[in-house]
C-alpha positions in Angstrom: -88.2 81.4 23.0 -85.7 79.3 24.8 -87.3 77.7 27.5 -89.1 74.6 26.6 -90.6 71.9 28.5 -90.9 69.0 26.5 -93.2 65.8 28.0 -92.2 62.3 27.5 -88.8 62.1 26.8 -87.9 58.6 28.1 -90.5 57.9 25.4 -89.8 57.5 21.5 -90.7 60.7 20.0 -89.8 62.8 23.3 -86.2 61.6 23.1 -85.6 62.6 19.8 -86.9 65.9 20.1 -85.6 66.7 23.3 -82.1 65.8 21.9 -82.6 67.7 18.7 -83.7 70.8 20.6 -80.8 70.4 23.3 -78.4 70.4 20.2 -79.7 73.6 18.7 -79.1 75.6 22.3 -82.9 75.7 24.0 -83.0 75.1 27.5 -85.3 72.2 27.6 -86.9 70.4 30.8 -88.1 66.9 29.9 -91.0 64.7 32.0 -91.7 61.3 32.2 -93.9 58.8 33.9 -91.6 56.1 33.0 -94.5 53.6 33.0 -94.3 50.2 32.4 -96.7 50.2 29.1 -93.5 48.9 27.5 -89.8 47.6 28.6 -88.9 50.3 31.3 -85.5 49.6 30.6 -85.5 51.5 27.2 -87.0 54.1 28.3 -84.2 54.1 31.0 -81.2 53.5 28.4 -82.8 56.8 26.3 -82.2 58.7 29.5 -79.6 57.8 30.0 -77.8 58.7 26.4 -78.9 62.7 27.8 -77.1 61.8 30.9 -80.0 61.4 33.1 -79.2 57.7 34.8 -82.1 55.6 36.9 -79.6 56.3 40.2 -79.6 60.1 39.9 -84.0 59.7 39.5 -84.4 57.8 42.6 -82.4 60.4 44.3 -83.7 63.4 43.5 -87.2 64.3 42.2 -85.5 67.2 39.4 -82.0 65.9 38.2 -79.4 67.7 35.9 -78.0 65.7 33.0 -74.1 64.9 33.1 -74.0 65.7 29.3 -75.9 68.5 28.9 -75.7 71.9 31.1 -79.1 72.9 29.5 -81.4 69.9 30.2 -83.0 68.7 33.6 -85.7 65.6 34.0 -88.3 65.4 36.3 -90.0 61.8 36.5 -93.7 62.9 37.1 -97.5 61.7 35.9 -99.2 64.6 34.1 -102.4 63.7 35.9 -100.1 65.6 39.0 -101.7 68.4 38.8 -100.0 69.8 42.1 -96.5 69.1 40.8 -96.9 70.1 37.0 -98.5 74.0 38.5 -95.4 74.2 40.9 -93.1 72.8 38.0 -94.5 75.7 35.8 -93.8 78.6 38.5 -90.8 78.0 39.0 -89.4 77.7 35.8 -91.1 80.3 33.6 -91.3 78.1 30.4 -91.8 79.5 27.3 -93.0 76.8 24.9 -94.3 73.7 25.7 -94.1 70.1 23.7 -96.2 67.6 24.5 -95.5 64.0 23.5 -96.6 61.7 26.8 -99.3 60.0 26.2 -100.5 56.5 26.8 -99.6 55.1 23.3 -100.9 52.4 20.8 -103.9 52.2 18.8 -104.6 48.1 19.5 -103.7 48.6 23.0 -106.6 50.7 23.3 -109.4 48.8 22.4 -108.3 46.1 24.9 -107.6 48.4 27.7 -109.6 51.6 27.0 -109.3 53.0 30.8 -105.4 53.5 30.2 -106.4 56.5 27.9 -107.8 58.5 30.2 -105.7 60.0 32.9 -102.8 60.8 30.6 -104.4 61.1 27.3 -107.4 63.5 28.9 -107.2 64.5 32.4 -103.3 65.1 31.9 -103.4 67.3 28.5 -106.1 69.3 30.7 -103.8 70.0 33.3 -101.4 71.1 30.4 -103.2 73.6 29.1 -104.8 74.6 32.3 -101.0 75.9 33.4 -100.1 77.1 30.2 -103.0 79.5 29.9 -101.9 80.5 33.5 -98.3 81.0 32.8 -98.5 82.7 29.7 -97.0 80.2 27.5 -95.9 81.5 24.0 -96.8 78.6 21.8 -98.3 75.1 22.9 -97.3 72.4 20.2 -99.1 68.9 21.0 -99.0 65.4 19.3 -101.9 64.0 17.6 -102.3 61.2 15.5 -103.2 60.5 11.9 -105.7 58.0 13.6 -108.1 60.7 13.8 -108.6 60.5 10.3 -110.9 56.9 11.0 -112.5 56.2 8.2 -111.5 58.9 5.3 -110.4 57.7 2.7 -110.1 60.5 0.3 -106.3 60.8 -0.1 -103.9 61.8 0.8 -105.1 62.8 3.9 -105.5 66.4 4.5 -106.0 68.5 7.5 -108.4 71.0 6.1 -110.4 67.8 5.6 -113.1 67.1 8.6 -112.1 64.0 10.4 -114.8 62.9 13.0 -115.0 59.4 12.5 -112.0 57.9 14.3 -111.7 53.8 15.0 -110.4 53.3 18.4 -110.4 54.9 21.4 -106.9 56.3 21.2 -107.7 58.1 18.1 -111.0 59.5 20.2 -108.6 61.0 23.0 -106.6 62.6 20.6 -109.1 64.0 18.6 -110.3 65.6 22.3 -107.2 67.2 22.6 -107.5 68.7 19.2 -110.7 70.4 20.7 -109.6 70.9 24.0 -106.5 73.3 22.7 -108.9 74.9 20.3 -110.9 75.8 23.2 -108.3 77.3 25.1 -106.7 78.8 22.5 -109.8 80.7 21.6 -110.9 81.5 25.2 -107.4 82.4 26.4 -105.6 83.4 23.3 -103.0 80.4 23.7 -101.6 79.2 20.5 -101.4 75.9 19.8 -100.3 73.1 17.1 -101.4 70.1 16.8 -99.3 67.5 14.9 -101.2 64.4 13.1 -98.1 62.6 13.2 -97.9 59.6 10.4 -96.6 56.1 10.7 -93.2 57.2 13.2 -90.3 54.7 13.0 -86.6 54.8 13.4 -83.9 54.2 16.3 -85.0 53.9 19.8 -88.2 52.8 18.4 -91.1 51.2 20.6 -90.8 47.2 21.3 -94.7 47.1 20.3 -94.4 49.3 16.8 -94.2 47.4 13.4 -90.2 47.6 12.6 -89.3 46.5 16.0 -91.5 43.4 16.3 -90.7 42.2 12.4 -86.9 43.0 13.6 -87.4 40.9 17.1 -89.3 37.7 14.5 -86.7 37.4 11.9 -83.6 37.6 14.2 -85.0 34.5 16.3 -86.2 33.2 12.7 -90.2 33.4 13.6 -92.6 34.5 11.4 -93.6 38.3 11.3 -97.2 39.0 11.2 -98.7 40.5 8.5 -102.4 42.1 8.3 -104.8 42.1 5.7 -102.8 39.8 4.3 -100.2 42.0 3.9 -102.0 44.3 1.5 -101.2 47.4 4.1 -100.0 50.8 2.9 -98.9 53.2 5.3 -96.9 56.5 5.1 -93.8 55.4 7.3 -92.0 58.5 8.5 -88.7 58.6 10.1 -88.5 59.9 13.5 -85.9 62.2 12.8 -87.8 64.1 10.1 -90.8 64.4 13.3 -87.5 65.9 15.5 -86.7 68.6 12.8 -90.0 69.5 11.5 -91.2 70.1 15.7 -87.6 72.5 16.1 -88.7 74.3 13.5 -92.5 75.1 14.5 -91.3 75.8 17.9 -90.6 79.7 16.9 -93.9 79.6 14.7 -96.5 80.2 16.7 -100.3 80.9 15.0 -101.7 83.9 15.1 -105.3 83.5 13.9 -106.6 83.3 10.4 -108.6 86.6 9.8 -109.8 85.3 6.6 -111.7 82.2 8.7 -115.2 82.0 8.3 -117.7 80.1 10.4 -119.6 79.8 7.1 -117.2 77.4 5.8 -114.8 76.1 8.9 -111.6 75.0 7.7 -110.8 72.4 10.2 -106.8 72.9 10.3 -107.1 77.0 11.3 -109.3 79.0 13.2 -109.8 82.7 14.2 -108.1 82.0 17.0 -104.3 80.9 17.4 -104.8 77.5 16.1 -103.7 75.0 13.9 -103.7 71.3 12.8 -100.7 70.2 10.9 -99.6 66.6 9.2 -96.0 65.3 9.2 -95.7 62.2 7.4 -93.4 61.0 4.6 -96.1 62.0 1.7 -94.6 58.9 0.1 -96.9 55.9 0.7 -95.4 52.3 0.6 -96.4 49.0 0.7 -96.3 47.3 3.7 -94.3 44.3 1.7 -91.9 47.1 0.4 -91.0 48.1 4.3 -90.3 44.5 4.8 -88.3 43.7 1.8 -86.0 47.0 3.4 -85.6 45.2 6.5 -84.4 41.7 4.9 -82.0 44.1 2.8 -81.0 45.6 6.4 -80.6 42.3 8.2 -79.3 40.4 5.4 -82.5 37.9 6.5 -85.1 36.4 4.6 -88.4 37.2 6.6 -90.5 34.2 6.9 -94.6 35.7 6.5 -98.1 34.6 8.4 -100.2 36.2 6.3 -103.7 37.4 8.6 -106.9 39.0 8.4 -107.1 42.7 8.5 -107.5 43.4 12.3 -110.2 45.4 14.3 -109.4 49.3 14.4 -107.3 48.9 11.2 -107.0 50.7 8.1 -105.6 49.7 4.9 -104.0 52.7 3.8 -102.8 56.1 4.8 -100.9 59.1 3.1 -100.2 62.6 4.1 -100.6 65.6 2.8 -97.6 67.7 4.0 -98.1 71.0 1.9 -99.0 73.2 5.2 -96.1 72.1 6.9 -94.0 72.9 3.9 -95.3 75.9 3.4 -94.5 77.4 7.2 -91.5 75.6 7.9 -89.8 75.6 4.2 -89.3 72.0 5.5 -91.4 68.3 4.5 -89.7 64.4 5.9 -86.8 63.5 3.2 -85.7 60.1 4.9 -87.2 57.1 3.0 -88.2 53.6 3.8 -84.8 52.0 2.6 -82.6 54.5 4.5 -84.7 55.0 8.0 -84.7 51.2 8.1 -81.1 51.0 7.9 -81.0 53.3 10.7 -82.9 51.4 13.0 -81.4 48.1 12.0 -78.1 50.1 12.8 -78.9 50.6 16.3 -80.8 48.0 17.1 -77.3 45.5 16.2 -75.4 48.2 18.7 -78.4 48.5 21.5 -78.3 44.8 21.6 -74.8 44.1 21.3 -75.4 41.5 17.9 
């Protein structure tokens, strides 16, 4: 399977997969709004490290990277349901990634409408021209938001989780049950990833790491919720890349041994699964901090605040299904990843 389209790759997660899969020979098409949920000129500077440049977009609807002969971009809204059918004849993909989506968990609760289009209507139109064009495996981000209020950890996917927090978390529990419609009415296998806590270069302005980076630098105080008394299993974006690369040959093929009886949420009879990737190494929020003063050489000055709406206090993966598939589970830890972003983020600002 060597011809991949891959959604969102001016975006965080789509970059680095996209580049990882570029670097092991696929053929990969990436798409991209570019919308301006976040700086637009981020996403722009990712694009153009694979040689796609904002001149080359606003000349030409598909353009041809300068750095690599196997990758094209093609700046289009998945809600295009025109464009994305034509986009699918006429380039026979194989597999299929997707990782556009209108992000962030807060965001969502103050602007609820934004998750609709692309989060919905735009994964529909996903699967609708996968199903049509045969395509060999359908891989698809999720979130470990879906797991809401569970707190029996670590957090596993043969675990029900129907009681997610904000409306994000809602949409991508729909697409959970959206691909395990198709994929039982249509035979189209799918993966869904209930990705933990992602960080690392390139990162979003709005994530965690960035914004306590942004603070200290200027010498304002970071924000801390619940008073700081967070845990979360951070897990470093290139761990997402490798563990993705490596499902992308892995299709499902139906559990014979499911039973209605007793669902297990993460399989089904048909070609269908739900998989974790986080670190499976919960730390402290203050831990992640105290990293990043080590990477900056800063002392963070803290506001210490209330636990805020759609929050949880803790998460932590269980990772054995992915192990077990992929012969593969996230090896980069807090002290390391962090260094990585602080790394770039010196060079990508010029400090």
């Amino acid at each position: 399977m060597k011809k991949i389209l891959v959604t969102g790759t001016a975006g965080f997660i789509g970059f680095h997969v996209a580049k990882k899969l570029l670097s092991l020979g696929y053929e990969v098409t990436g798409i991209d709004s570019i919308n301006d949920y976040y700086d637009t000129g981020l996403k722009f500077a990712r694009l153009r490290d694979c040689g796609i440049t904002q001149e080359m977009i606003q000349h030409s609807k598909i353009v041809q990277s300068e750095v690599y002969p196997n990758y094209k971009f093609v700046q289009v809204q998945l809600e295009d349901k025109k464009f994305i059918d034509k986009l699918f004849s006429e380039n026979q993909f194989e597999v299929v990634i997707n990782l556009a989506a209108q992000a962030g968990v807060r965001y969502s609760i103050e602007n609820p409408y934004a998750y609709l289009n692309s989060n919905l209507l735009g994964f529909l139109n996903l699967l609708e021209a996968s199903r049509h064009h045969n395509i060999r495996h359908l891989i698809y981000a999720s979130t470990s938001s879906v797991y809401g209020l569970n707190e029996k950890f670590p957090l596993t996917e043969n675990e029900a989780a129907n009681h997610p927090m904000t409306l994000y978390a809602a949409t991508k529990k729909s697409n959970e049950m959206m691909a395990h419609c198709y994929s039982h009415l249509f035979n189209l296998p799918s993966t869904g990833l209930r990705f933990f806590t992602v960080y690392g270069p390139w990162g979003r302005p709005d994530m965690a790491l960035f914004l306590f980076t942004d603070a200290i630098i200027k010498g304002e105080p970071i924000k801390l919720f619940n008073n700081g008394n967070m845990i979360r299993d951070f897990t470093f974006v290139g761990d997402i890349a490798e563990s993705i690369a490596r499902l992308v040959p892995l299709p499902p093929q139906g559990d014979a041994n499911w039973s209605g009886l007793q669902p297990n949420p993460a399989t089904s009879s048909a070609p269908y699964r739900i998989l974790n990737i986080g670190n499976n190494k919960p730390v402290p929020l203050i831990e992640y901090v105290e990293a990043l003063e080590k990477a900056l050489g800063i002392k963070a000055k803290r506001e210490l605040l209330p636990m805020q709406l759609g929050d949880v206090p803790a998460t932590q993966a269980d990772c054995s299904l992915l192990e077990n598939l992929t012969g593969y589970r996230p090896l980069v830890d807090v002290e390391e990843g962090v260094a990585e972003f602080v790394k770039w983020y010196r060079q990508y600002y010029t400090l």
